[in-house]
C-alpha positions as CSV (number, residue, x, y, z in Angstrom):
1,X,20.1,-110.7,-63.8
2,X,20.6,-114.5,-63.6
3,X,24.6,-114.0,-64.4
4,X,24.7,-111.7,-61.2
5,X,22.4,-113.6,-59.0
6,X,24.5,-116.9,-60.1
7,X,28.0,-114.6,-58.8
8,X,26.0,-113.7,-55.3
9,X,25.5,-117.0,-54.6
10,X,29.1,-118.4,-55.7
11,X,30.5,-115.7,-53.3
12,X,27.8,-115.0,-50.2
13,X,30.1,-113.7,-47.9
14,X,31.6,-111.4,-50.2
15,X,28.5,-110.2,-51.4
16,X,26.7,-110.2,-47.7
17,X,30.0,-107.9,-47.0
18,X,29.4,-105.3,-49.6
19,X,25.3,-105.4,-49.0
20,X,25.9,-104.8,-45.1
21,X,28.5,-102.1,-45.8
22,X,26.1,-100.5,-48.3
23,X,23.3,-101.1,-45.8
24,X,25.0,-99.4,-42.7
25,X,25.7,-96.4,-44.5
26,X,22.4,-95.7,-45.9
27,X,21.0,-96.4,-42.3
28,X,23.7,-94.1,-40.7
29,X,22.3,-91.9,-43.3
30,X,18.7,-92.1,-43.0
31,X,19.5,-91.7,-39.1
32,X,19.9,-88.1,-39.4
33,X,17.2,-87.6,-41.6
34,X,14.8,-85.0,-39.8
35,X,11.0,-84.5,-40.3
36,X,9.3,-81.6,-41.7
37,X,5.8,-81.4,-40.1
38,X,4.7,-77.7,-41.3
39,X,2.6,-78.3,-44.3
40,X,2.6,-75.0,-45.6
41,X,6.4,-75.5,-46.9
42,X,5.1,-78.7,-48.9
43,X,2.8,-76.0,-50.9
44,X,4.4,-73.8,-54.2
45,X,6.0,-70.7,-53.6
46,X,5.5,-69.7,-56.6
47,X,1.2,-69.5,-55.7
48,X,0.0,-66.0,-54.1
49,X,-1.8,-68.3,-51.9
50,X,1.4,-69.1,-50.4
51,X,2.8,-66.0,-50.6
52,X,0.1,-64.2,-48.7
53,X,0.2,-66.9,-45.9
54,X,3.5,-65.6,-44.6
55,X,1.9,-62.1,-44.9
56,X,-0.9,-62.9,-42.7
57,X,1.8,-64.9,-40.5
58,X,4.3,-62.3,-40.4
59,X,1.1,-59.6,-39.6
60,X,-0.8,-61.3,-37.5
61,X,0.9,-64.7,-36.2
62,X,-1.2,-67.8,-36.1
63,X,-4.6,-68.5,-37.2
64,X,-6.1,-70.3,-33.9
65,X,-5.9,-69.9,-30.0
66,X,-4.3,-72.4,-27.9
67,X,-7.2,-72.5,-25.4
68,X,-7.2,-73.1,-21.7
69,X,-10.0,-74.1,-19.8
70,X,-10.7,-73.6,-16.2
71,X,-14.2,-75.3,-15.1
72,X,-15.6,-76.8,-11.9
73,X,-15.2,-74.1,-9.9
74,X,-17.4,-71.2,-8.7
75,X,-17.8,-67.7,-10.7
76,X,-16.0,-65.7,-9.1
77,X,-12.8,-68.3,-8.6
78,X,-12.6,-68.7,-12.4
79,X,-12.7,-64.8,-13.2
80,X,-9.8,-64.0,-10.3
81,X,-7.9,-67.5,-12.2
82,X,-8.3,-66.4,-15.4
83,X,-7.0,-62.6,-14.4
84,X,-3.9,-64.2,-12.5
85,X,-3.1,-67.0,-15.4
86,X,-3.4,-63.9,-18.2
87,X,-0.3,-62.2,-17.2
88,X,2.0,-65.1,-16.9
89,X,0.2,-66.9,-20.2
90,X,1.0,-64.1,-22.3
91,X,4.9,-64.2,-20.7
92,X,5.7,-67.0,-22.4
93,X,7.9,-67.2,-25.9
94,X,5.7,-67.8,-29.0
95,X,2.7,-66.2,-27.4
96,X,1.7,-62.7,-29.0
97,X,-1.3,-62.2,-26.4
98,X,-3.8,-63.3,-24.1
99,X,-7.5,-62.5,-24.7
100,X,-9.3,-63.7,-21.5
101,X,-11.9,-60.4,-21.4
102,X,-14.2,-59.1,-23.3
103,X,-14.2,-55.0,-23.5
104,X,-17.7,-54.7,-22.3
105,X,-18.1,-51.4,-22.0
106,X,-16.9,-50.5,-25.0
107,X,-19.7,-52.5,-27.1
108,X,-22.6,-51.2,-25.2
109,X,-21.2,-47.6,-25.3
110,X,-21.3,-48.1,-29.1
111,X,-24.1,-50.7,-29.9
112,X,-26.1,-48.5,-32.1
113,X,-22.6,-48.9,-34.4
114,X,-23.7,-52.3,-35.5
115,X,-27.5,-51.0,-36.7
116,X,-28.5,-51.2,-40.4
117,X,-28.7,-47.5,-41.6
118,X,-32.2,-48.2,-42.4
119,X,-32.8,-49.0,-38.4
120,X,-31.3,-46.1,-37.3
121,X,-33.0,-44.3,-39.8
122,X,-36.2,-45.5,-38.1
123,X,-35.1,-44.6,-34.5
124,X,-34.2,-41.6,-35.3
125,X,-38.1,-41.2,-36.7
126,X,-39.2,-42.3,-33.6
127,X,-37.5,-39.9,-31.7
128,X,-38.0,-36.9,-33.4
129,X,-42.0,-37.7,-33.1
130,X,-41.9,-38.3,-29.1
131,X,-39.7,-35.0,-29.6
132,X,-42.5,-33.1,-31.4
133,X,-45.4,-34.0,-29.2
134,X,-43.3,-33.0,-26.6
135,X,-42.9,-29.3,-27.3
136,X,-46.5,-29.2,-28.5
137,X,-47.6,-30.3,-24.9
138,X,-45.3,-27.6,-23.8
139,X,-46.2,-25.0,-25.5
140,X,-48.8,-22.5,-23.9
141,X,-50.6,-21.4,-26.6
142,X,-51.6,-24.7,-28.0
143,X,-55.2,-25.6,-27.4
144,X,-55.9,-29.0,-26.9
145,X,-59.1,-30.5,-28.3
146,X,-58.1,-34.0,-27.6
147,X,-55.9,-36.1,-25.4
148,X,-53.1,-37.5,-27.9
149,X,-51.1,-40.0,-26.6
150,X,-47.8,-39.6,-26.7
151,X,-45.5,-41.7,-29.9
152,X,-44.1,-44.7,-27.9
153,X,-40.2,-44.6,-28.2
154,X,-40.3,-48.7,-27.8
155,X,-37.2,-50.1,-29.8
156,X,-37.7,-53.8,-29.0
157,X,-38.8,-55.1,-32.4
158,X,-35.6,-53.5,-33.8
159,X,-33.4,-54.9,-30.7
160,X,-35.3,-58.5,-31.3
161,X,-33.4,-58.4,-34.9
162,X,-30.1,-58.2,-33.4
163,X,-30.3,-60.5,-30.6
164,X,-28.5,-63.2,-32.1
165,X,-25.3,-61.0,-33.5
166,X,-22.3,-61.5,-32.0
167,X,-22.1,-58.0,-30.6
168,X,-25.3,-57.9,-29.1
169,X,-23.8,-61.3,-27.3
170,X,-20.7,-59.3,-26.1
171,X,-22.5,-56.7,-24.7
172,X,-25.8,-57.7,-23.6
173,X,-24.8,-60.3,-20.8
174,X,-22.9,-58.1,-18.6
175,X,-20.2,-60.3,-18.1
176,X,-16.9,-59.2,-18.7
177,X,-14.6,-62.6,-18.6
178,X,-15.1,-65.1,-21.2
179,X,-17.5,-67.0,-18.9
180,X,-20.5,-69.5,-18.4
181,X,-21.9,-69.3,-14.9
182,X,-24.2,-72.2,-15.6
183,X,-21.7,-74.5,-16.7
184,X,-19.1,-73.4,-14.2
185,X,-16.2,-72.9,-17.2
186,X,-14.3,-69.8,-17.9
187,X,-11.9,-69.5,-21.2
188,X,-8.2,-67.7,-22.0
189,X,-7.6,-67.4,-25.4
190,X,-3.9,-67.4,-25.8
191,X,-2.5,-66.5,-29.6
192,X,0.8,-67.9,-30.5
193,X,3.0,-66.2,-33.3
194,X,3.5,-69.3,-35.5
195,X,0.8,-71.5,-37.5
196,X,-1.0,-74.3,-36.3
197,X,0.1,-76.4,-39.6
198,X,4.0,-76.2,-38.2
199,X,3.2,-79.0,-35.9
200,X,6.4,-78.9,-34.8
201,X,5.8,-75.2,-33.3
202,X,2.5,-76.0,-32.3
203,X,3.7,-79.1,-30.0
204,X,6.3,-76.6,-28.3
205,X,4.0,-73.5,-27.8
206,X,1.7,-76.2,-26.3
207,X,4.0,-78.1,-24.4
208,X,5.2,-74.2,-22.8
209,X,1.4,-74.0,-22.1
210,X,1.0,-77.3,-20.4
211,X,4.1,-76.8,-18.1
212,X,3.2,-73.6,-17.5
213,X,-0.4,-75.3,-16.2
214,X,1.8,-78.2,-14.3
215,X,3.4,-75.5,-12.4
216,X,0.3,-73.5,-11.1
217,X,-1.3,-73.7,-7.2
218,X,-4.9,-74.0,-8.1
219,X,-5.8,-74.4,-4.1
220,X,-6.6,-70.3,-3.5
221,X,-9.7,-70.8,-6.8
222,X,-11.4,-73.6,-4.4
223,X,-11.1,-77.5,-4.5
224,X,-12.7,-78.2,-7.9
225,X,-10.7,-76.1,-10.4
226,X,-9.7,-78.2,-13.2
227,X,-7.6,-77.1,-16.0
228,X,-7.8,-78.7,-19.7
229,X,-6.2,-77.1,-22.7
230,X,-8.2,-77.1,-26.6
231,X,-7.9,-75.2,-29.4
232,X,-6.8,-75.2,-33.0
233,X,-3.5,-76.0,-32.1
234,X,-4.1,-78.6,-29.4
235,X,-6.4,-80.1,-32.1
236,X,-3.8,-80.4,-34.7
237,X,-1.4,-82.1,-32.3
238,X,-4.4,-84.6,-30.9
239,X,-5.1,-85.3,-34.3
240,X,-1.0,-86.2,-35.4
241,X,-0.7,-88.4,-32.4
242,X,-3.9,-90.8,-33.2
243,X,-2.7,-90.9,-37.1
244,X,0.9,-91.6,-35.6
245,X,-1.0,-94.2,-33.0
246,X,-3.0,-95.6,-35.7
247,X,-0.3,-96.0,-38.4
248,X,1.5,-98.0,-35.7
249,X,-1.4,-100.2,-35.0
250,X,-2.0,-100.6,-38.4
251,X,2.1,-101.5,-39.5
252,X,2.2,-104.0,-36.8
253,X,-1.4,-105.5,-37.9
254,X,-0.4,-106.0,-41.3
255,X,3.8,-106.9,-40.3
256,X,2.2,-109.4,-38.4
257,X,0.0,-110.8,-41.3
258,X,2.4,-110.4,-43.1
259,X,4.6,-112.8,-41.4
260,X,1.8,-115.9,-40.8
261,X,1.4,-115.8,-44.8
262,X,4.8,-116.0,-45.4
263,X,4.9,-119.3,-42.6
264,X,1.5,-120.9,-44.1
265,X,3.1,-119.8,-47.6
266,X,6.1,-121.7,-47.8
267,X,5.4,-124.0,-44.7
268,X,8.7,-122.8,-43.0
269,X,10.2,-120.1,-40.5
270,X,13.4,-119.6,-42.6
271,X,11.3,-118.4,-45.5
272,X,10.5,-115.4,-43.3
273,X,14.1,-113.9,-43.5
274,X,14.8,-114.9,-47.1
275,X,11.9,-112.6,-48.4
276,X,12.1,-109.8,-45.5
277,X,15.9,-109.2,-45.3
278,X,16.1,-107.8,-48.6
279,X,13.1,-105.8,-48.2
280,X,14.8,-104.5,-45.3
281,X,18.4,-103.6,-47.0
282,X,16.6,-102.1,-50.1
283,X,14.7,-99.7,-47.7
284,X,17.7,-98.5,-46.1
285,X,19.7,-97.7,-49.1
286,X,16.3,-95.8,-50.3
287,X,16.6,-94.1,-47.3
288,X,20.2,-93.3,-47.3
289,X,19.5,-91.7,-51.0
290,X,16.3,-89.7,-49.8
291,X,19.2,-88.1,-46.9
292,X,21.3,-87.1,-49.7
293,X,18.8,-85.7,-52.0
294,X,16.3,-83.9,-49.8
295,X,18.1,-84.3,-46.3
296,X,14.6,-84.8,-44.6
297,X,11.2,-86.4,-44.9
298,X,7.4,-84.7,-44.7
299,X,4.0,-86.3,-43.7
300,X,3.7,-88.4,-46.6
301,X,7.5,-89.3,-47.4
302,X,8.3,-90.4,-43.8
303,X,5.6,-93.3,-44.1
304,X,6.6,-94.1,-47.2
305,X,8.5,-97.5,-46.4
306,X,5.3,-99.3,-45.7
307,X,4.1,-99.0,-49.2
308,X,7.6,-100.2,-50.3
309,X,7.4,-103.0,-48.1
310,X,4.6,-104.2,-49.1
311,X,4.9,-104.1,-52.7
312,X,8.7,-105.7,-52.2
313,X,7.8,-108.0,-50.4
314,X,5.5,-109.5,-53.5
315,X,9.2,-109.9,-55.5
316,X,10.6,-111.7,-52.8
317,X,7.2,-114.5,-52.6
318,X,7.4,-114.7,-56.4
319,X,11.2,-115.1,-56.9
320,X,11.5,-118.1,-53.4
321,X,8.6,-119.5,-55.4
322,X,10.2,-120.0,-58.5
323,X,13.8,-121.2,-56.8
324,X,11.4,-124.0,-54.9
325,X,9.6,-125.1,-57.8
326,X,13.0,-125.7,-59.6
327,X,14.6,-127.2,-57.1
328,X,11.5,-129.6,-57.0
329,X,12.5,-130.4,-60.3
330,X,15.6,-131.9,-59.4
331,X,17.6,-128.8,-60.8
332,X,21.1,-127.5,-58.9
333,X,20.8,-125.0,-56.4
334,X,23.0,-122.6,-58.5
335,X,21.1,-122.9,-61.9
336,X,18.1,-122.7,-59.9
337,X,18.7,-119.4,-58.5
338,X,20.1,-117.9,-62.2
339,X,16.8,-119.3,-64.0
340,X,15.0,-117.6,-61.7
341,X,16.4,-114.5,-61.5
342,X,16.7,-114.6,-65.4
343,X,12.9,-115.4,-65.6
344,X,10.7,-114.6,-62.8
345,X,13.4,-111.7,-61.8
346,X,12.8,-109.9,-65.2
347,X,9.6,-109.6,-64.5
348,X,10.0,-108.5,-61.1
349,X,12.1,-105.8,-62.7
350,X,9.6,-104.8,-65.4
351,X,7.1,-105.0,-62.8
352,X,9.1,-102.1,-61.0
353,X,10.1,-100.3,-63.8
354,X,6.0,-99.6,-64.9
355,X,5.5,-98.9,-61.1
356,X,8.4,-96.6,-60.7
357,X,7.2,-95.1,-63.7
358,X,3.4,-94.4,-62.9
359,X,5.1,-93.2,-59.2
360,X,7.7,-90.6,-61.2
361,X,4.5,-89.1,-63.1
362,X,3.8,-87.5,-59.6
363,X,7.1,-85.6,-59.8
364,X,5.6,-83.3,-62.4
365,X,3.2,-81.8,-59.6
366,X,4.3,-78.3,-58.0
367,X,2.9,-80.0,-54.6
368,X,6.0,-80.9,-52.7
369,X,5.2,-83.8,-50.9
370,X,4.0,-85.6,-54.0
371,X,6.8,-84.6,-55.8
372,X,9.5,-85.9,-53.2
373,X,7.0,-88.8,-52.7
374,X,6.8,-89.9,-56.4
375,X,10.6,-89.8,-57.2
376,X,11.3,-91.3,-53.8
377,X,9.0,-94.2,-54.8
378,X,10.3,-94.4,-58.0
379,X,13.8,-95.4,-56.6
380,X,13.3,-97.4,-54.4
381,X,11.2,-99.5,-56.5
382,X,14.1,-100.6,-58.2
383,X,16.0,-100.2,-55.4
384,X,14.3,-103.0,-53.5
385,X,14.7,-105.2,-57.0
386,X,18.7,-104.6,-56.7
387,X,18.9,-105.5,-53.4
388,X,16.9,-109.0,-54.1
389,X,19.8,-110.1,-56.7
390,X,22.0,-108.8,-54.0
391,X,20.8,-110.5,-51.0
392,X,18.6,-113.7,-51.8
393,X,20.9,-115.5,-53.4
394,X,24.0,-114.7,-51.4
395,X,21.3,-116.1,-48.2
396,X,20.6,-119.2,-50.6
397,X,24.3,-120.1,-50.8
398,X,25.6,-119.2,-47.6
399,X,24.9,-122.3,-45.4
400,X,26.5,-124.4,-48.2
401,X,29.1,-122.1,-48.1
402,X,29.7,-122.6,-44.2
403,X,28.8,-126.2,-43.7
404,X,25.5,-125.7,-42.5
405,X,22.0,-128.1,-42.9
406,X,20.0,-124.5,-43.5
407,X,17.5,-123.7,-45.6
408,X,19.0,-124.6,-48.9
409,X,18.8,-128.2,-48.0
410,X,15.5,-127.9,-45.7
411,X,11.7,-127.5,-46.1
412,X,12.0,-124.1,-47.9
413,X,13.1,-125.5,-50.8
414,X,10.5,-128.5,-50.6
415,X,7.2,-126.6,-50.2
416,X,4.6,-126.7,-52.2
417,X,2.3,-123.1,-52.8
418,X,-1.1,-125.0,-52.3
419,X,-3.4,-122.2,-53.3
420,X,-1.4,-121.2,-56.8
421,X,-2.8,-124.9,-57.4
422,X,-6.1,-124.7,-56.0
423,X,-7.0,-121.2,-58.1
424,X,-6.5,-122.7,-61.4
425,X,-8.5,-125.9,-61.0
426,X,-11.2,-123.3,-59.2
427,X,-11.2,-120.5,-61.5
428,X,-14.8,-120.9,-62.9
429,X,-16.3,-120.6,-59.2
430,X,-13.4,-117.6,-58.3
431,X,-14.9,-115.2,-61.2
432,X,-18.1,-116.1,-60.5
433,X,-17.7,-114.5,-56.7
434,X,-15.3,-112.1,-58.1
435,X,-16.6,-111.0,-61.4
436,X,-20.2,-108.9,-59.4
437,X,-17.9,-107.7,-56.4
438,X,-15.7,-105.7,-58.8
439,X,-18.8,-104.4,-60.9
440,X,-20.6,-103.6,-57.2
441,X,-17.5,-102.1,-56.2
442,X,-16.7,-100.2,-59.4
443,X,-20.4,-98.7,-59.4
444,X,-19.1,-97.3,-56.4
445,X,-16.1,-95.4,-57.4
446,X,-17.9,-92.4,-58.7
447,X,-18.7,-91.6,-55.3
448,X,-15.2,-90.9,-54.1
449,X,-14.3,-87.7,-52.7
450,X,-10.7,-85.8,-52.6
């Protein structure tokens, strides 16, 4: 490792040449990479699970409703809406049907359907004593000693146990459309073909609905109508864009930490590049080898270059480190950079070997997107190490190389790392804070959750 770091700094434009070369084809490469949002290709086929999924999809088409919602309007505007958005709702591509009524009739006719047998069995009791007492009162020959009353045919402690089942719901209000007077809303229940986990699907059979919404005249249901869309579909999508919102927020939160370490680190702005450049080459050939291995990325795989960011990153601090403290110590720039590569850069390596290791023990599992996640971790791993014996030096030797008062002869290579000597001459006090945090926090761990 020293030997090659020593020739990338001898020759930095040669080697910059091949590492930019290298670079631009695994971006051109990772540019046509595509994303695969459906999670239920990420699962085994080899499971009856999985299997029985495409059944059910095949057979019955999505599990979930994309659901519109007209509210804010009066009764009878929402049902004639919700009868003139049915037609054109169930019109459009991806959309089996529209369920935007409830057959009524059809439950009341055949209530008694949903009765125990040991209810109807009791009605039927009931029925045939009001029956008997009926043809005994109209039967001439009977003599009547006493005024019987007639059996009550009262059914409502057997209705009061089915008041809260669904059927007794859709029939006993009356109302045909999916409809709450009181709170002014009416509902279409619109089934697409495809499943809500394909987020890709989901965001076009959504986006069909919303344009389809856009393109309505809403004046002839009455000034207030307002029209919102929910559902399990409209859920799943909601609940991709805050993770893609929040993954943003948090990648910029912790580049920019990132970046006032590295500055209050090494005291200097051209630190920044020398660690981050070859973080940023080593992703791009990882990238460039995930296009020609798998040809896209999934959920967890296309967020994937954080992780290796951050934990390149670390090689970079450690190896500028260790080329500053030797050139503190009066050493040439050029032996400087090939002890350090030959010492701290070994461990850097083994470092990534036992972490592309423990990554590549996830490529056993028969779940896909650990299995691409694990072996795509594993190279670039060393990746990111190749690209540091690549790039740093050749960055080291370059200004000497054109003449320039850069960073070889600035601050960078003058700073001192104040806290690596402040936690050694503090360490007594720093296990003593420490030590009970990771005992309170490992008393913790057994209440994780998958």
């Amino acid at each position: 490792l020293g030997a090659l770091a020593a020739r990338s700094h001898r020759r930095p434009l040669t080697a910059l040449a091949a590492v930019a070369l290298l670079a631009a084809a695994g971006s051109w490469a990772a540019g046509r990479l595509t994303l695969s949002a459906d999670l239920t290709e990420l699962l085994p086929r080899s499971f009856r699970s999985v299997q029985d999924l495409d059944v059910l999809r095949e057979r019955f088409g999505g599990i979930g409703y994309v659901v519109v919602v007209g509210r804010s309007a009066e009764p009878e505007a929402l049902r004639r809406f919700a009868d003139d958005l049915a037609p054109k709702l169930a019109a459009l591509p991806g959309i089996r049907f529209v369920e935007h009524r409830r057959e009524y009739d059809f439950f009341a006719d055949r209530a008694l359907y949903y009765l125990s047998v040991e209810d109807l069995e009791e009605v039927g009791r009931r029925i045939k004593a009001r029956e008997k007492w009926e043809r005994r009162q109209r039967n001439p020959m009977l003599l009547k000693l006493d005024d019987e009353p007639a059996p009550a045919l009262d059914f409502s402690d057997i209705e009061r146990r089915y008041a809260g089942s669904s059927s007794r719901r859709l029939s006993g209000t009356g109302e045909a459309h999916y409809l709450d007077p009181r709170a002014r809303m009416v509902l279409l229940l619109a089934k697409p073909a495809g499943l809500s986990s394909d987020l890709a699907y989901g965001k076009r059979v959504v986006g069909e609905v919303e344009r389809l919404l856009a393109a309505q005249d809403l004046s002839p249901y009455g000034p207030g109508l307002e029209v919102a869309l929910t559902g399990t579909f409209k859920k799943k999508i909601d609940q991709q864009a805050q993770i893609a919102r929040d993954l943003a927020l948090a990648s910029s939160a912790a580049g920019l930490l990132m970046l006032l370490y590295l500055l209050l680190h090494f005291r200097s702005a051209a630190a920044v590049p020398l660690v981050l450049v070859p973080v940023g080459v080593g992703l791009s050939w990882t990238y460039g080898f995930v296009a020609l291995a798998y040809g896209q990325v999934n959920l967890l795989t296309g967020f994937l270059g954080a992780v290796l960011g951050g934990l390149g990153t670390e090689h970079g601090i450690h190896l500028l480190g260790r080329f500053q403290a030797l050139r503190r110590e009066g050493v040439d720039e050029e032996a400087a950079i090939r002890q350090a590569f030959a010492h701290t850069g070994v461990s850097a390596l083994v470092s990534s070997l036992v972490a592309a290791l423990t990554f590549l023990s996830l490529a056993i599992s028969e779940f896909r997107a650990f299995r691409e996640f694990g072996v795509i971790a594993a190279v670039g791993m060393l990746v990111v190490v190749a690209a540091y014996v690549a790039v740093l030096p050749a960055m080291l030797g370059l200004p000497a190389r054109l003449g320039w008062r850069g960073w070889s002869a600035g601050r960078v290579a003058l700073a001192r790392p104040r806290l690596a000597g402040w936690l050694p001459r503090r360490a007594r006090q720093v296990v003593w804070v420490a030590g009970p945090l990771a005992l309170l926090l490992a008393l913790q761990a057994p209440r994780a959750r998958f």
